[in-house]
C-alpha positions in Angstrom: 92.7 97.1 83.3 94.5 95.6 85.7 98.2 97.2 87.0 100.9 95.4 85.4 103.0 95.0 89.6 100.0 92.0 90.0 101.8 88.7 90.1 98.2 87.6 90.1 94.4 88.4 88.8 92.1 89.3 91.7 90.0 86.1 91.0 93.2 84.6 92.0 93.8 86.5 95.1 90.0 85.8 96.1 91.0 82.4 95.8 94.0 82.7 97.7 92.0 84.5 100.1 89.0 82.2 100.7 91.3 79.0 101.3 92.5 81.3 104.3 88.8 82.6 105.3 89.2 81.9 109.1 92.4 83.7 109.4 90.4 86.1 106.9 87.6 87.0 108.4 89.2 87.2 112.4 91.7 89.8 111.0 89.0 91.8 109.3 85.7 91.6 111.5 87.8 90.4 115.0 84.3 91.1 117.0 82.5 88.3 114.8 81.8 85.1 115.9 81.5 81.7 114.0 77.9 80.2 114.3 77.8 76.8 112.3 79.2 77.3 109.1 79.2 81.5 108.7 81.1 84.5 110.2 78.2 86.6 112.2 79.1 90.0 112.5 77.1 93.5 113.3 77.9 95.1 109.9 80.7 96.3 107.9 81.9 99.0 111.1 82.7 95.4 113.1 80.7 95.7 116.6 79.1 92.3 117.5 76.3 91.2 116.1 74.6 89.1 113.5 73.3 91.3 111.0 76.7 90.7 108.3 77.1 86.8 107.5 79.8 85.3 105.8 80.1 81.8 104.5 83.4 80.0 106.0 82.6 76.6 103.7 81.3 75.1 100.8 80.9 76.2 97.3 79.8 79.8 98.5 82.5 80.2 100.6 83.5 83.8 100.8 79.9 84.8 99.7 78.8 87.7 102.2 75.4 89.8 103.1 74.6 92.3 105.3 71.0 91.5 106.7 70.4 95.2 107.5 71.7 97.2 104.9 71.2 94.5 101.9 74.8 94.7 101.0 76.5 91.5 99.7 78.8 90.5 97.6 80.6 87.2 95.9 84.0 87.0 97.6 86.4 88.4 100.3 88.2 90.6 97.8 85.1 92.6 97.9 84.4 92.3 101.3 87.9 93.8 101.8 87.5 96.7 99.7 84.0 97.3 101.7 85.4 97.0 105.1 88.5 99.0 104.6 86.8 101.6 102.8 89.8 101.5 100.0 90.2 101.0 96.2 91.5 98.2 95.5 93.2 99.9 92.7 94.9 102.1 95.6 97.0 99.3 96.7 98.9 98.8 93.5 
């Protein structure tokens, strides 16, 4: 059930988030660099590298896999909660 404080669903705040995924994705994985159209990264920690990828357009955008560990998930909600290491019931 989702807290009744959220002015909006989280497939609404995934939205909200992927049409600022630049922003996004420097503020959460600073050590990443953009190669063509995805967000290259080491893994979830945030060293450089390009084992994490996230997609920065299109109709995936937001979509993200780790290469090395097989992690992914659908949108940058998630990939919040992963890199943060939090709930994200804990925020409410």
């Amino acid at each position: 059930m989702i807290p009744s404080v959220l002015q909006h669903s989280f497939p609404e705040i995934a939205t909200m988030l992927a049409e600022r995924i630049d922003a996004v994705v420097e503020y959460l994985l600073p050590n990443g660099v953009r190669h063509n159209n995805e967000w290259c990264v080491g893994s979830m920690a945030g060293e450089a590298g390009q084992s994490l990828k996230i997609r920065l357009v299109g109709a995936k955008v937001g979509v993200w896999k780790d290469f090395a560990s097989n992690e992914s998930g659908g949108d940058l909600l998630e990939l919040w909660h992963k890199v943060r290491g939090i709930s994200l019931f804990s925020v409410f």
